[in-house]
C-alpha positions in Angstrom: -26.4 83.5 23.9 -23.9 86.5 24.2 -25.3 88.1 21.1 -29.5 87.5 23.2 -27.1 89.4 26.5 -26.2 92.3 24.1 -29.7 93.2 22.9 -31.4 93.1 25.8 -28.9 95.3 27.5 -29.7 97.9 24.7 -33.6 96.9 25.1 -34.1 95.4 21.6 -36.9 93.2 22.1 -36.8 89.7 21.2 -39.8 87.8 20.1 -38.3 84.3 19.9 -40.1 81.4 18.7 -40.6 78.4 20.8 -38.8 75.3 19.5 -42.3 73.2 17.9 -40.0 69.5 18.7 -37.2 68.8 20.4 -35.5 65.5 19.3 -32.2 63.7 20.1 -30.4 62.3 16.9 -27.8 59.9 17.6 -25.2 59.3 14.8 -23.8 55.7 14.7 -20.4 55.2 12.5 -21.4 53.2 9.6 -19.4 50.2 8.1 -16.8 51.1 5.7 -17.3 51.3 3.2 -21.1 52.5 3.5 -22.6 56.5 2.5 -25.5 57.5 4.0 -27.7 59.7 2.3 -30.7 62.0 4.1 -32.8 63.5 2.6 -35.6 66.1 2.9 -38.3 68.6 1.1 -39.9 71.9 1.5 -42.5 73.6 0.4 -42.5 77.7 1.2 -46.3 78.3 2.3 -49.2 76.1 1.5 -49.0 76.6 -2.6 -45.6 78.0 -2.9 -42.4 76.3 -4.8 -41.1 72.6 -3.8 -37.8 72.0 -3.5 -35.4 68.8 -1.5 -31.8 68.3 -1.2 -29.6 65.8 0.4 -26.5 65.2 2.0 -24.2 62.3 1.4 -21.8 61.1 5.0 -19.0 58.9 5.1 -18.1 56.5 7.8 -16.2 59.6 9.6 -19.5 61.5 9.1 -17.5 63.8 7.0 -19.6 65.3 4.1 -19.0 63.5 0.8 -21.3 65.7 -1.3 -24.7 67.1 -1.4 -27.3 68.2 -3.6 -30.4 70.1 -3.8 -32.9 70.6 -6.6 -36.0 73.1 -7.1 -39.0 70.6 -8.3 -40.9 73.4 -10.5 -44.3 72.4 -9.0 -46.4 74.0 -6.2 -47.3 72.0 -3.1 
């Protein structure tokens, strides 16, 4: 928010995007010893590359590892 303060100050102007969604996310410790693993995948524009990744948590939610992978294909 300071950084928003500076450039208006200096009349930059800002043409922020509104936020599309919103949603709470609330982590629950797993059992030890349980990962969990999310996941997800992009596309970049409507027939660009594919690509996911994903993150593996502990029970501390510290990060365990993560991966991500470019698919070779076109959405």
């Amino acid at each position: 928010m300071h950084e928003f303060v500076i450039l208006k100050a200096i009349f930059v102007l800002i043409h922020a995007y509104n936020a599309p969604l919103i949603k709470e996310v609330i982590w629950n410790p797993l059992v030890v010893p349980w990962i969990k693993c999310n996941t997800d995948d992009t596309s970049k524009g409507c027939t660009g590359p594919a690509a996911w990744g994903g993150i593996f948590r502990d029970n501390h939610a510290d990060v365990v590892g993560c991966f991500t992978q470019n698919l070779n294909i076109s959405a």
